[in-house]
PDB file of N, CA, C, O and CB in Angstrom:
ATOM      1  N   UNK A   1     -56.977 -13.324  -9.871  1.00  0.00           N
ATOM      2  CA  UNK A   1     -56.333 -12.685  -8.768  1.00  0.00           C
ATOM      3  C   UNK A   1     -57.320 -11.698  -8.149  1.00  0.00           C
ATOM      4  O   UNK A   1     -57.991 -10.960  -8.871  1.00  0.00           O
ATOM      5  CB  UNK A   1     -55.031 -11.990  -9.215  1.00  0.00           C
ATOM      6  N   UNK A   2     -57.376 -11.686  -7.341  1.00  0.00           N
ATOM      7  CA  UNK A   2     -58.105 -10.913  -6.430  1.00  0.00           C
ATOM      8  C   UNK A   2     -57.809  -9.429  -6.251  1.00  0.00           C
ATOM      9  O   UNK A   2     -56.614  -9.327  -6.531  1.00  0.00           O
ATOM     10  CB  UNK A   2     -57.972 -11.510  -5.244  1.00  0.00           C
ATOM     11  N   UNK A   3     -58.149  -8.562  -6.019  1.00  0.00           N
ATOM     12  CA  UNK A   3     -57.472  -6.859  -5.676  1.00  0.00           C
ATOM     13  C   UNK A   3     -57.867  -6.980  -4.346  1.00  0.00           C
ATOM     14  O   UNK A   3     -58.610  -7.782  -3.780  1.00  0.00           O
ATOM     15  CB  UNK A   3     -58.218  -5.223  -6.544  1.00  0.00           C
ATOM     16  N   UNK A   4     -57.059  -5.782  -3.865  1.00  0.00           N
ATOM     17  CA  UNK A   4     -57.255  -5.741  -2.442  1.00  0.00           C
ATOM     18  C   UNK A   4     -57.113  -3.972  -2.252  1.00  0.00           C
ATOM     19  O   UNK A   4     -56.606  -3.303  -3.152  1.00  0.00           O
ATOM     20  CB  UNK A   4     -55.981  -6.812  -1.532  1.00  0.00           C
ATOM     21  N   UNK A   5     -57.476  -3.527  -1.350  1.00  0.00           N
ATOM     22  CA  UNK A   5     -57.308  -1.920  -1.300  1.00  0.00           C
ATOM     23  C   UNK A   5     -56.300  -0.984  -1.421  1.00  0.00           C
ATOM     24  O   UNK A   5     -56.341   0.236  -1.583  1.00  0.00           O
ATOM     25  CB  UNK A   5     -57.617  -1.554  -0.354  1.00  0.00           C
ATOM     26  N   UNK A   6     -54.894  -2.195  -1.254  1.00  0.00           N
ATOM     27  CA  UNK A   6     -54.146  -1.306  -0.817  1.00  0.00           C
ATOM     28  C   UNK A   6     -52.794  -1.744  -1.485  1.00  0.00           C
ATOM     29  O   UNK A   6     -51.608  -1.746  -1.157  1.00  0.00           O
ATOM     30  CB  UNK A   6     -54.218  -1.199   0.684  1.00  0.00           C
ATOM     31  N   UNK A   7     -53.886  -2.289  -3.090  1.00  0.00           N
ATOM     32  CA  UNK A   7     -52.384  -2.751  -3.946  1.00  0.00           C
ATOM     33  C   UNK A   7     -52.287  -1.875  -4.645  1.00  0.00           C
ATOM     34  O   UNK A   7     -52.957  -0.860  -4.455  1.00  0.00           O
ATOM     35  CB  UNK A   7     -52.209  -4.050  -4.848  1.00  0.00           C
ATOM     36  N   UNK A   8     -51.500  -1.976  -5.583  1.00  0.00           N
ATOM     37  CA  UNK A   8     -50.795  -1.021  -6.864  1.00  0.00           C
ATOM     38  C   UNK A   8     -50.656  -1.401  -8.278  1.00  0.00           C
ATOM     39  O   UNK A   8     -50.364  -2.586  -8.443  1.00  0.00           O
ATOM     40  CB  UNK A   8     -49.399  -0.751  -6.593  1.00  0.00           C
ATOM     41  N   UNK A   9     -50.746  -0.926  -8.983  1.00  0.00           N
ATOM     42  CA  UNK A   9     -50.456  -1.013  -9.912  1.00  0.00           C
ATOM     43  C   UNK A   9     -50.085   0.250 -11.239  1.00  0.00           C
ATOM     44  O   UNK A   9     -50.295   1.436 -10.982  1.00  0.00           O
ATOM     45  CB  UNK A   9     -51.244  -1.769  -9.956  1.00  0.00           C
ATOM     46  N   UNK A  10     -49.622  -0.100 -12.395  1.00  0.00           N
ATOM     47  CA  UNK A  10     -48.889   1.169 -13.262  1.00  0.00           C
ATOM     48  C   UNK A  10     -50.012   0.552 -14.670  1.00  0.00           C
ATOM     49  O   UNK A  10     -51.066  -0.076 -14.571  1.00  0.00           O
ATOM     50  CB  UNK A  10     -46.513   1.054 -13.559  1.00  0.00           C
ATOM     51  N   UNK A  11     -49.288   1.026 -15.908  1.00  0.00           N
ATOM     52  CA  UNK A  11     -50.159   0.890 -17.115  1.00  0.00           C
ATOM     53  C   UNK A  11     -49.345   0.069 -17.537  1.00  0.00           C
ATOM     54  O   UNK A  11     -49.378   0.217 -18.759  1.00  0.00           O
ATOM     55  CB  UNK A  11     -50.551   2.043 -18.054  1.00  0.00           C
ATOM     56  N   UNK A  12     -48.404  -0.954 -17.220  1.00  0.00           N
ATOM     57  CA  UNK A  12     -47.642  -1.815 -17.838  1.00  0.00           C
ATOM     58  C   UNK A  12     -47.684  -2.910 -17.288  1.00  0.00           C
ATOM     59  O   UNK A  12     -47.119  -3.872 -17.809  1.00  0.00           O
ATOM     60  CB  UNK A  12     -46.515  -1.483 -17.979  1.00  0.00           C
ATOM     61  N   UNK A  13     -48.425  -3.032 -15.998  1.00  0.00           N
ATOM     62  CA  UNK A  13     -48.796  -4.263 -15.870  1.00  0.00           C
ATOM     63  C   UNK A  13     -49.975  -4.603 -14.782  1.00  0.00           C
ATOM     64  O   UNK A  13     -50.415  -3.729 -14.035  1.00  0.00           O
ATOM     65  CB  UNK A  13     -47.615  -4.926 -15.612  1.00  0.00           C
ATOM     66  N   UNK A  14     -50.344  -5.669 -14.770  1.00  0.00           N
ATOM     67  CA  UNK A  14     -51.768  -5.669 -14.029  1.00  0.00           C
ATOM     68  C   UNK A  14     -53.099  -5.740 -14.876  1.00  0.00           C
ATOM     69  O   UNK A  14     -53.463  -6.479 -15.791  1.00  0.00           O
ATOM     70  CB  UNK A  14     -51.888  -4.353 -13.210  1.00  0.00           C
ATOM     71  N   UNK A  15     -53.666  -4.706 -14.228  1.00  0.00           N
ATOM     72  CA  UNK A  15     -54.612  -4.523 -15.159  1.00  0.00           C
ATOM     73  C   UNK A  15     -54.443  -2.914 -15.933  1.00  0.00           C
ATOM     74  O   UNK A  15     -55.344  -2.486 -16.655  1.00  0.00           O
ATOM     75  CB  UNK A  15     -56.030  -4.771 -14.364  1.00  0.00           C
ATOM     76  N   UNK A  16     -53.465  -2.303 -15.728  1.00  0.00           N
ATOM     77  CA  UNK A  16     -53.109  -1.678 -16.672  1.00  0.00           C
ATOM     78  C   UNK A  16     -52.439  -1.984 -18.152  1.00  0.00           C
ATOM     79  O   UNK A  16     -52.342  -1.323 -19.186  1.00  0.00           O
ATOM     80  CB  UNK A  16     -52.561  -1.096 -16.101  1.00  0.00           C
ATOM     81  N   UNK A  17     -51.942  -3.571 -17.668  1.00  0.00           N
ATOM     82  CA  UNK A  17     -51.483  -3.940 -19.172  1.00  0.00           C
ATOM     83  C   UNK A  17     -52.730  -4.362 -19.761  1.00  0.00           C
ATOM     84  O   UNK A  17     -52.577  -4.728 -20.927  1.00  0.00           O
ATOM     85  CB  UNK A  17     -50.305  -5.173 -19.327  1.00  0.00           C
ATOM     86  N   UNK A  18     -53.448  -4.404 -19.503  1.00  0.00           N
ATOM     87  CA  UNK A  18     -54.909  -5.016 -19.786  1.00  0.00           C
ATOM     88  C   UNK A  18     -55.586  -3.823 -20.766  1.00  0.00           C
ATOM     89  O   UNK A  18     -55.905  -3.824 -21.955  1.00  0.00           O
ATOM     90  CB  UNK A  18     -55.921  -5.286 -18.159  1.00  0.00           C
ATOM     91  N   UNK A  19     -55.662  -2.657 -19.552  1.00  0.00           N
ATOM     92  CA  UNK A  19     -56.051  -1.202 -20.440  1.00  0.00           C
ATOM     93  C   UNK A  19     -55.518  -1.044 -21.396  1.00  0.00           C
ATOM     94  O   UNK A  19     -56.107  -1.044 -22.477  1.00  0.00           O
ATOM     95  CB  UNK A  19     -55.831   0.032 -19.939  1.00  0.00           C
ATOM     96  N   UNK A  20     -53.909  -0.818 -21.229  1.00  0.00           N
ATOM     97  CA  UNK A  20     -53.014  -0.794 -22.670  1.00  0.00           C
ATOM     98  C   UNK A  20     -53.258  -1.306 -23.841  1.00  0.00           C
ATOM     99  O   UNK A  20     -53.208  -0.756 -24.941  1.00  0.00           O
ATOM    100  CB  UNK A  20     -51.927  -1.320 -22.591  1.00  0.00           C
ATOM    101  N   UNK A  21     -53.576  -2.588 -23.516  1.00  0.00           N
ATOM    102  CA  UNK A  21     -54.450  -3.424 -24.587  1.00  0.00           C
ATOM    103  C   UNK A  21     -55.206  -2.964 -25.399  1.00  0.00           C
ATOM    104  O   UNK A  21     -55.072  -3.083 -26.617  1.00  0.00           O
ATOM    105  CB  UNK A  21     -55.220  -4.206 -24.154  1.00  0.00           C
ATOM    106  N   UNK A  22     -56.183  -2.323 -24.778  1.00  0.00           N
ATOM    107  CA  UNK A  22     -57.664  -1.904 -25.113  1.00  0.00           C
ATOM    108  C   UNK A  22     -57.141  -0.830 -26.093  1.00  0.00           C
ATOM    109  O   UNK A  22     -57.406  -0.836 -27.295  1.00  0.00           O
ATOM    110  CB  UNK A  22     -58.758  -1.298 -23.718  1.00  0.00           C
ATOM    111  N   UNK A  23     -56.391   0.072 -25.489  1.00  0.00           N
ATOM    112  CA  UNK A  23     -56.297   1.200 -26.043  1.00  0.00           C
ATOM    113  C   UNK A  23     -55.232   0.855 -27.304  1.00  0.00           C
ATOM    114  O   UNK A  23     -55.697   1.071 -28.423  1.00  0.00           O
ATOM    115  CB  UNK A  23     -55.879   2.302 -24.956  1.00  0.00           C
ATOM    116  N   UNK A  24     -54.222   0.478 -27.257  1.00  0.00           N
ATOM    117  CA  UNK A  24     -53.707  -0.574 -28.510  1.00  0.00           C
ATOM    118  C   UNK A  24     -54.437  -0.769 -29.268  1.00  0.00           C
ATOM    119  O   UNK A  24     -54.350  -0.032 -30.250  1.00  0.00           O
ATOM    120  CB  UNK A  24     -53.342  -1.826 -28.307  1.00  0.00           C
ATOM    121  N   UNK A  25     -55.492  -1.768 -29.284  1.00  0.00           N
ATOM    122  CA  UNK A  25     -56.756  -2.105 -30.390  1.00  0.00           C
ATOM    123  C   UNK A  25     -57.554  -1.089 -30.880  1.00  0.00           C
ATOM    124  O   UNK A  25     -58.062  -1.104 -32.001  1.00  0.00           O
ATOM    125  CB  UNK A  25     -57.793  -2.999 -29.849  1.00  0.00           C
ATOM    126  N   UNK A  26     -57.742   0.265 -29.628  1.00  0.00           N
ATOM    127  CA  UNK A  26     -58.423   1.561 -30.426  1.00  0.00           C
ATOM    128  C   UNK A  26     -57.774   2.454 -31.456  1.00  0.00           C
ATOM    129  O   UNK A  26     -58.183   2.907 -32.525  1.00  0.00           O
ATOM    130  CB  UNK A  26     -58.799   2.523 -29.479  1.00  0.00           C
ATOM    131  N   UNK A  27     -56.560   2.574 -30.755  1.00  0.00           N
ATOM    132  CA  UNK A  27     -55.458   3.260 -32.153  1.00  0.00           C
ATOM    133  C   UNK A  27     -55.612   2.301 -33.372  1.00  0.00           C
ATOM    134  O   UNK A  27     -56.389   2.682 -34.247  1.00  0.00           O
ATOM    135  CB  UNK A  27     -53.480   3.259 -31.735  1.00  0.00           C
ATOM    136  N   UNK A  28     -55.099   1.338 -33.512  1.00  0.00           N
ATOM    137  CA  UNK A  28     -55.254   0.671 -34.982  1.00  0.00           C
ATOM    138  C   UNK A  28     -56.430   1.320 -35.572  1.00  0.00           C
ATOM    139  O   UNK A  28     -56.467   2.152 -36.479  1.00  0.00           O
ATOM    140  CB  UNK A  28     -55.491  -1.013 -34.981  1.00  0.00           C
ATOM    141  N   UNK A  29     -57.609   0.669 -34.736  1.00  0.00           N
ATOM    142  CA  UNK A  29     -59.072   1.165 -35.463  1.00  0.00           C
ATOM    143  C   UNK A  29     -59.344   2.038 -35.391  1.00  0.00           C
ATOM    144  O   UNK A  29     -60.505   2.417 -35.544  1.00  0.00           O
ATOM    145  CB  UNK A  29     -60.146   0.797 -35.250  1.00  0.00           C
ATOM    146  N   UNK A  30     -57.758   3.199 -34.949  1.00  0.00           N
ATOM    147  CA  UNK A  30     -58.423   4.998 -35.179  1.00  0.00           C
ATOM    148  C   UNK A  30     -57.613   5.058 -36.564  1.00  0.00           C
ATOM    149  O   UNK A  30     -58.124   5.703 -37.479  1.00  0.00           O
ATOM    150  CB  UNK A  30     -57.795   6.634 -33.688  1.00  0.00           C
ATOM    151  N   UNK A  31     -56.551   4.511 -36.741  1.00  0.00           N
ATOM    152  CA  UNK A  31     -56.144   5.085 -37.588  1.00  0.00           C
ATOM    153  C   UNK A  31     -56.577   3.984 -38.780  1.00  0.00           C
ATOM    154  O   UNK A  31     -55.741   3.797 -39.663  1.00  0.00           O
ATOM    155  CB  UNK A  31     -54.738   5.510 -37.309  1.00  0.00           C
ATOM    156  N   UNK A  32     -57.607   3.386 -38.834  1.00  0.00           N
ATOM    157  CA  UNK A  32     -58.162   3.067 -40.084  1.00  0.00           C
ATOM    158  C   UNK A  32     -59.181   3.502 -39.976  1.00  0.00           C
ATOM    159  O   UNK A  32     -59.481   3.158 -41.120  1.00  0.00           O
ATOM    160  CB  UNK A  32     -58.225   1.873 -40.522  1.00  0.00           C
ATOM    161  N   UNK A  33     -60.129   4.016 -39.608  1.00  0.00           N
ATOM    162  CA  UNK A  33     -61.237   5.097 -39.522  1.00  0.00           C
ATOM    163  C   UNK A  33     -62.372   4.363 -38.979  1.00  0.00           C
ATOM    164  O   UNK A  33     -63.546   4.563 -39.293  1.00  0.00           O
ATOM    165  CB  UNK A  33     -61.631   5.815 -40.956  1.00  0.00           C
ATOM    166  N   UNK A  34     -61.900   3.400 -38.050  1.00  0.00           N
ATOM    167  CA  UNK A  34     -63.184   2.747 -37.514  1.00  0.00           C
ATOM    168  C   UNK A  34     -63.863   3.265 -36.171  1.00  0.00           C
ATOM    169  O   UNK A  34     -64.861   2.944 -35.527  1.00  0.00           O
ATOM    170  CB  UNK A  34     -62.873   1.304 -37.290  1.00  0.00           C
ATOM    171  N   UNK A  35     -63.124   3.961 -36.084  1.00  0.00           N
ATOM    172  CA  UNK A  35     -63.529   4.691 -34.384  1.00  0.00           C
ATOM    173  C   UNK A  35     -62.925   5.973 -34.460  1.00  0.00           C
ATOM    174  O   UNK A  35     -62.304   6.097 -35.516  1.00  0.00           O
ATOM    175  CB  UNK A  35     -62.783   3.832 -32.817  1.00  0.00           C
ATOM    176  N   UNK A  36     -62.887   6.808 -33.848  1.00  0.00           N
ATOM    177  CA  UNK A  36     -62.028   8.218 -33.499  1.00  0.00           C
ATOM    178  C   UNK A  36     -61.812   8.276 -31.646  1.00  0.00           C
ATOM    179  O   UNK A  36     -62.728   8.495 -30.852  1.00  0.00           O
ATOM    180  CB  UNK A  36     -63.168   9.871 -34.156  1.00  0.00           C
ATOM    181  N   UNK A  37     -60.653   8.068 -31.359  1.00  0.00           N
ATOM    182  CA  UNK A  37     -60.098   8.015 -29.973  1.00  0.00           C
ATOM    183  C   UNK A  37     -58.692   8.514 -30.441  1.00  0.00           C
ATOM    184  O   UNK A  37     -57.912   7.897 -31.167  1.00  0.00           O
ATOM    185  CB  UNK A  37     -60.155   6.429 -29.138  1.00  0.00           C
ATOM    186  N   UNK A  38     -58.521   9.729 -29.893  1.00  0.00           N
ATOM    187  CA  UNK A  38     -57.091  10.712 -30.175  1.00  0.00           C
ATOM    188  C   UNK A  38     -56.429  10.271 -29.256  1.00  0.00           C
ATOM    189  O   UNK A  38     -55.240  10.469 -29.504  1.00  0.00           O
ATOM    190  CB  UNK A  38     -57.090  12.383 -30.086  1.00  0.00           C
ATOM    191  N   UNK A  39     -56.572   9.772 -28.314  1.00  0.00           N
ATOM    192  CA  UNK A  39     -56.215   9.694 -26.933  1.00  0.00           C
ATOM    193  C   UNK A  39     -55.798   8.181 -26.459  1.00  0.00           C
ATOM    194  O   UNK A  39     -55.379   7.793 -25.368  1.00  0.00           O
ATOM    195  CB  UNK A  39     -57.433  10.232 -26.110  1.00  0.00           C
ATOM    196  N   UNK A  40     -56.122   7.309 -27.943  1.00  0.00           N
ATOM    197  CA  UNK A  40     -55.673   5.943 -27.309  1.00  0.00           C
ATOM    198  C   UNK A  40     -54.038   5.681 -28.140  1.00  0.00           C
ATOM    199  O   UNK A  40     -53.284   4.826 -27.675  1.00  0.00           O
ATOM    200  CB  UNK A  40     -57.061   4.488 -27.733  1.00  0.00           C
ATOM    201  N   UNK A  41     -53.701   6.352 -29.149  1.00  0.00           N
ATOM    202  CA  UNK A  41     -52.207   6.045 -29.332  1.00  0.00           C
ATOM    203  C   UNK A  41     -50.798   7.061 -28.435  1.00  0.00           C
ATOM    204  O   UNK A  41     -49.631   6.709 -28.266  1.00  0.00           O
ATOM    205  CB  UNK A  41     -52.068   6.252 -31.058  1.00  0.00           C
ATOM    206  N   UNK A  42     -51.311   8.053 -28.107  1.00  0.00           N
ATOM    207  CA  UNK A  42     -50.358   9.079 -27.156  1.00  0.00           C
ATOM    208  C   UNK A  42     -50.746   8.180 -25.468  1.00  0.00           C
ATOM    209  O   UNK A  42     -50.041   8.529 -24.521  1.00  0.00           O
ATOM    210  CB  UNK A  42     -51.114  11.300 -27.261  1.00  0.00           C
ATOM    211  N   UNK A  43     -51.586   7.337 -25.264  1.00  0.00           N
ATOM    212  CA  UNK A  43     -51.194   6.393 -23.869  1.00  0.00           C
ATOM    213  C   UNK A  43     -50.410   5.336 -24.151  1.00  0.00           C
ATOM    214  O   UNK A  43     -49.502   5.076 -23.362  1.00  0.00           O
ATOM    215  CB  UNK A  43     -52.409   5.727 -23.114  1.00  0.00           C
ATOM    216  N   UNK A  44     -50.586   4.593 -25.222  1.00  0.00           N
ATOM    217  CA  UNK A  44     -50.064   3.857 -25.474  1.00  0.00           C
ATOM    218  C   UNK A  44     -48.224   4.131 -25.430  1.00  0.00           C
ATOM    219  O   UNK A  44     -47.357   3.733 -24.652  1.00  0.00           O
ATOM    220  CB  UNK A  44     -50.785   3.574 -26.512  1.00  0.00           C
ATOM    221  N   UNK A  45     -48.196   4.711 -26.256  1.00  0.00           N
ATOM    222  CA  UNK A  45     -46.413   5.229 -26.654  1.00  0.00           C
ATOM    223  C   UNK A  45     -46.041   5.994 -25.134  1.00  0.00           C
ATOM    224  O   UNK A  45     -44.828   5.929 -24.936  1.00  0.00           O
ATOM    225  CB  UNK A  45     -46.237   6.777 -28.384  1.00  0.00           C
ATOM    226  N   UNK A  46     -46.555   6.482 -24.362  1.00  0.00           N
ATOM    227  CA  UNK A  46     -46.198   7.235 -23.056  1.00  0.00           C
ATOM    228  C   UNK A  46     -45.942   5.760 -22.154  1.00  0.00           C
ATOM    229  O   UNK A  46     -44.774   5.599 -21.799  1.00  0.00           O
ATOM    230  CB  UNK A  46     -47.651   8.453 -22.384  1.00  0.00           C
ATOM    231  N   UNK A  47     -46.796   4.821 -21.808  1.00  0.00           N
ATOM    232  CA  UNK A  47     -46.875   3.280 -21.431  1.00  0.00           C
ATOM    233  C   UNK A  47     -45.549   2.988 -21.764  1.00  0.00           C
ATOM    234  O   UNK A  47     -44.909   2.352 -20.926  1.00  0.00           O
ATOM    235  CB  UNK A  47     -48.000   2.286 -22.242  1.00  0.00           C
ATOM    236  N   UNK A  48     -44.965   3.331 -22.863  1.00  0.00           N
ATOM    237  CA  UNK A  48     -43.569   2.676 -23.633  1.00  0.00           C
ATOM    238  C   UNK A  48     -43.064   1.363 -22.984  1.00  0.00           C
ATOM    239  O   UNK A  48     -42.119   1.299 -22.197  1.00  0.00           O
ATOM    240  CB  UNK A  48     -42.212   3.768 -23.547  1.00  0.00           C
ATOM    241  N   UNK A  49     -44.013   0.057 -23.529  1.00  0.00           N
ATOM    242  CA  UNK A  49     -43.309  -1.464 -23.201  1.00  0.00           C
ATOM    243  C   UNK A  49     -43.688  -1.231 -24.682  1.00  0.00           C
ATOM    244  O   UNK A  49     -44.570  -0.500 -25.132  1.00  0.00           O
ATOM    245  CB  UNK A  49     -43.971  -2.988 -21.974  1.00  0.00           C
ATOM    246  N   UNK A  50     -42.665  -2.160 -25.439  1.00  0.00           N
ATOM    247  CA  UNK A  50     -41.999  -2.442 -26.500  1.00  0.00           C
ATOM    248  C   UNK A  50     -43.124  -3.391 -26.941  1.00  0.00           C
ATOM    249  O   UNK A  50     -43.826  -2.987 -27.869  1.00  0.00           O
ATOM    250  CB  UNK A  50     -40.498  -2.955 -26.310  1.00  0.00           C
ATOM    251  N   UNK A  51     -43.332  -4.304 -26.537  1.00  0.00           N
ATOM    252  CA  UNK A  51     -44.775  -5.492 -27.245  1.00  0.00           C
ATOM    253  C   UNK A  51     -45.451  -4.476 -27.671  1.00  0.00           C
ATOM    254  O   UNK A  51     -45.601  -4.564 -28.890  1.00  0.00           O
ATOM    255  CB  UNK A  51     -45.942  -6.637 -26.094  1.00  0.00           C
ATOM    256  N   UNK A  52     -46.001  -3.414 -27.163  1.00  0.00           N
ATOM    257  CA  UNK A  52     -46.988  -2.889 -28.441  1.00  0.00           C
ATOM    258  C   UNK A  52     -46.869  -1.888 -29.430  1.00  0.00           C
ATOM    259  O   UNK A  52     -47.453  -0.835 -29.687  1.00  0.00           O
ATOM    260  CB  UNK A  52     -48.054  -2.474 -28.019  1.00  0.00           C
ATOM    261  N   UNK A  53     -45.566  -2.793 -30.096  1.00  0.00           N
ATOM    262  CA  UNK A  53     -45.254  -1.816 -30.866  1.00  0.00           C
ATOM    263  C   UNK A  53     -44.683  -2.534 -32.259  1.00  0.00           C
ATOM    264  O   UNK A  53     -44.019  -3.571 -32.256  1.00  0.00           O
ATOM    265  CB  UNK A  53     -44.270  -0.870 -30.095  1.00  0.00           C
ATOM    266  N   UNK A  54     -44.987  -1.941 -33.200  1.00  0.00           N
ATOM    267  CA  UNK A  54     -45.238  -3.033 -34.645  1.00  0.00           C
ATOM    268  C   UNK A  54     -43.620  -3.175 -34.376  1.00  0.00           C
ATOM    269  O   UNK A  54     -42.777  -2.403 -33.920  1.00  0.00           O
ATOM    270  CB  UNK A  54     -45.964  -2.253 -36.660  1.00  0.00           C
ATOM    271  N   UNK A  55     -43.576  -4.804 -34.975  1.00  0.00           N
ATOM    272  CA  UNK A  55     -42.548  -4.781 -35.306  1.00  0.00           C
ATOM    273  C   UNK A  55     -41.665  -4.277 -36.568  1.00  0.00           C
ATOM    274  O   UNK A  55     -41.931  -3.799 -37.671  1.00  0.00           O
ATOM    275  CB  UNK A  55     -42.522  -5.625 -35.100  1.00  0.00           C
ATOM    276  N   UNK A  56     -40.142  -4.719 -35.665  1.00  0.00           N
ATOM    277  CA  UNK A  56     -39.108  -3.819 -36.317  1.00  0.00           C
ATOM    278  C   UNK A  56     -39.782  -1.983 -36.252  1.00  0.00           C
ATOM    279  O   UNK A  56     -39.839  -1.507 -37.386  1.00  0.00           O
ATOM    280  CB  UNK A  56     -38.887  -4.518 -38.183  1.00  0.00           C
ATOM    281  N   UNK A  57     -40.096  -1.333 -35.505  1.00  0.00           N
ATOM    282  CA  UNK A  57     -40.447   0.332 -34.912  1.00  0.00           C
ATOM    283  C   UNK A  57     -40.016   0.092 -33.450  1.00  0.00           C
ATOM    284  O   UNK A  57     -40.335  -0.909 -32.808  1.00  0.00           O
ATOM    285  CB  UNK A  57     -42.382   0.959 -34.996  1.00  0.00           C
ATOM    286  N   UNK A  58     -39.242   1.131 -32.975  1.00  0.00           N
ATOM    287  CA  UNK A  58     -39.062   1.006 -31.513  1.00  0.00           C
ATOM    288  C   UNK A  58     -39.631   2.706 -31.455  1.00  0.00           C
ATOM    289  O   UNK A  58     -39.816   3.566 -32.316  1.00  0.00           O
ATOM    290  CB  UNK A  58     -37.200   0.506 -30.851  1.00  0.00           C
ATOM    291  N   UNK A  59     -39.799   2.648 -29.831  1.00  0.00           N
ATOM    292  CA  UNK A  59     -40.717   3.612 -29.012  1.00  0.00           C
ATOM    293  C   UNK A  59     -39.218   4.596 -29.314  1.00  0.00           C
ATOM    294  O   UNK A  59     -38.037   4.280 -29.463  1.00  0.00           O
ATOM    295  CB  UNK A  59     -41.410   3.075 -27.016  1.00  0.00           C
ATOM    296  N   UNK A  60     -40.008   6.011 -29.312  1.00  0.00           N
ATOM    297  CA  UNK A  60     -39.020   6.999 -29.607  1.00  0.00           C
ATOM    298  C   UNK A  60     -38.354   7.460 -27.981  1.00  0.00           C
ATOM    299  O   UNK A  60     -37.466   8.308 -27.896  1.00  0.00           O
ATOM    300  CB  UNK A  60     -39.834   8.361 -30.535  1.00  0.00           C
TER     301      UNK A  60
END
């Protein structure tokens, strides 16, 4: 898909679900000590869509 100047988008979909992603995969590997990013599980849970979120845990 193409962008154009004067589209939109949020962190839940687009290419913000894309980011979400990213930052999804950095929390795991923060909280097993493979990286340090404080900042990628508090976007994630603020984002609040339910797919990224282990199952059976819902977003508070």
């Amino acid at each position: 898909m193409v962008r154009t100047d004067n589209d939109s988008w949020d962190p839940a979909t687009s290419v913000g679900a894309t980011a979400t992603m990213v930052a999804t995969a950095r929390a795991v590997a923060t909280k097993r000590g493979l990286i340090s990013d404080p900042f990628a599980e508090p976007l994630v849970r603020a984002v609040g869509v339910d797919f990224f979120y282990p199952a059976g845990r819902r977003r508070a």
